[in-house]
C-alpha positions in Angstrom: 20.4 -43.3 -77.2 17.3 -45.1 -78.1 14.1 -44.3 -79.9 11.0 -45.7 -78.0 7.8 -45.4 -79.4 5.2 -45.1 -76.6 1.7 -46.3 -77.6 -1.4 -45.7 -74.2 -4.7 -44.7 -75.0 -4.1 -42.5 -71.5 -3.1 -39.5 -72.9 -1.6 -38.7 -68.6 0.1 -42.1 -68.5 1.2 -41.6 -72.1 2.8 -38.3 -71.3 4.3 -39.5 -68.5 5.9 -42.4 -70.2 7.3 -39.8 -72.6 9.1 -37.4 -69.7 11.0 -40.9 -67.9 12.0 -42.0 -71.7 13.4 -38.4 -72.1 14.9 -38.0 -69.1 16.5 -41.0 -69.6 18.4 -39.3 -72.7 16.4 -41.4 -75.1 14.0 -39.9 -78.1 10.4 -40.4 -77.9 8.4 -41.6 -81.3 5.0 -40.6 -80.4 3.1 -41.0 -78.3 0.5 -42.9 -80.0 -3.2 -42.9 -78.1 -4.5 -45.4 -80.5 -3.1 -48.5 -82.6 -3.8 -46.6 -85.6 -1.5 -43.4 -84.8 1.0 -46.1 -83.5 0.9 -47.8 -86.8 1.1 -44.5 -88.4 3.8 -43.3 -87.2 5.8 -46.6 -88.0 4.9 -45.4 -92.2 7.6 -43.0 -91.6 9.9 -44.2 -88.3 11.3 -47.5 -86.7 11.9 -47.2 -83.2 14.5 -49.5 -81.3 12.0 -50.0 -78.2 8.4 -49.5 -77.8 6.6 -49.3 -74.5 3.2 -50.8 -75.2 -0.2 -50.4 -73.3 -2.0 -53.8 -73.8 -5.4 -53.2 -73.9 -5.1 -49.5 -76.0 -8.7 -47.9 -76.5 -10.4 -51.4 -76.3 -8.3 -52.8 -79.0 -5.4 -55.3 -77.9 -1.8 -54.0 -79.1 -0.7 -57.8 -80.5 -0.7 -56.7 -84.0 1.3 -53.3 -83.0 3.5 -55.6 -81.6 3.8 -58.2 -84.3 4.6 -55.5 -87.0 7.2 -53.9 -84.4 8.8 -57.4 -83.8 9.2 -58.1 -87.7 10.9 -54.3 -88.0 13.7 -55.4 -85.0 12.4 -53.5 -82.8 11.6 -54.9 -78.9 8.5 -54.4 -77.1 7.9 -53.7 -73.5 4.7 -54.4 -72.5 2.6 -52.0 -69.9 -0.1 -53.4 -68.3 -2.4 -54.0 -65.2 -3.4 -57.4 -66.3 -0.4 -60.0 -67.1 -2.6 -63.0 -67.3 -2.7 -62.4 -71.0 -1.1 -65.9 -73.1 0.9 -64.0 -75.5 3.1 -62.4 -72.6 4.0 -66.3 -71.7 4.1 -67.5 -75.9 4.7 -65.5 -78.2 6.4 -62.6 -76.5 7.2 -64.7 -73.6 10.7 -63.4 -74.1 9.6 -59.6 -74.3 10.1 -57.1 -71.2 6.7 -56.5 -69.0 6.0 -53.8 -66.6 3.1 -53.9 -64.2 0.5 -50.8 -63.7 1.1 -48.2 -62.1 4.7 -48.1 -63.3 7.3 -46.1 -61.5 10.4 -44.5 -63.4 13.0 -47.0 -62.4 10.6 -49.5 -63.9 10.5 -47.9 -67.4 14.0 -47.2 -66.8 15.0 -50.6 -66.2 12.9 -52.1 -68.9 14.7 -49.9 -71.1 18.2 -51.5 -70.0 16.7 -54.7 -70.9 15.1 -53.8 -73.9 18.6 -52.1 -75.0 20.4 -55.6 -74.2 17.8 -57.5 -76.2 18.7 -54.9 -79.9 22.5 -54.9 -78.8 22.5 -59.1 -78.6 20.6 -59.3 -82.2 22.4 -56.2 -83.7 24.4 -58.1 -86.8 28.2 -57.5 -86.5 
């Protein structure tokens, strides 16, 4: 079981998000509506996975990211609009779902995600 942080300043795609992460038998850190509630909750939790909106209340999520990358966690990236250079630089590596996003799209992102913290888990 995983805990993914979800971070969408749409509280009904938020939501969402949260119910296929549950269902998936993972626990949900958040959700976040803002970069500043997703940064506050990190003050107290790391998550394993976060599932990141890209453009969150105006604000892009790259520093979210950054800070989520340097704690080991891995994000996935939710967006409309991949055309963004970071998704091909410096999270060219990270997992990215396009808008609308079905279940088995989270889902398998997850898997992916899950992979990614298992290969760089020390032994």
């Amino acid at each position: 079981m995983m805990k993914v942080l979800v971070v969408d300043d749409e509280a009904l795609i938020a939501l969402d998000m949260v119910g296929i992460v549950e269902m998936a038998g993972h626990s949900v850190l958040g959700p976040a509506f803002s970069l500043d509630a997703g940064f506050s909750l990190l003050e107290t939790e790391v998550p394993d996975v976060a599932l990141l909106d890209i453009d969150v209340g105006g604000r892009l999520v790259w520093p979210l990211a950054r800070r989520l990358v340097d704690m080991g966690a891995v994000p996935v990236f939710i967006s409309a609009n991949s055309a963004h250079p970071e998704l091909s630089g410096e999270f060219g590596g990270c997992p990215f779902i396009d808008k609308p996003a079905t279940p088995a799209d989270i889902d398998a992102a997850l898997a992916g995600a899950w992979a990614m913290t298992a290969a760089s888990a020390p032994e």
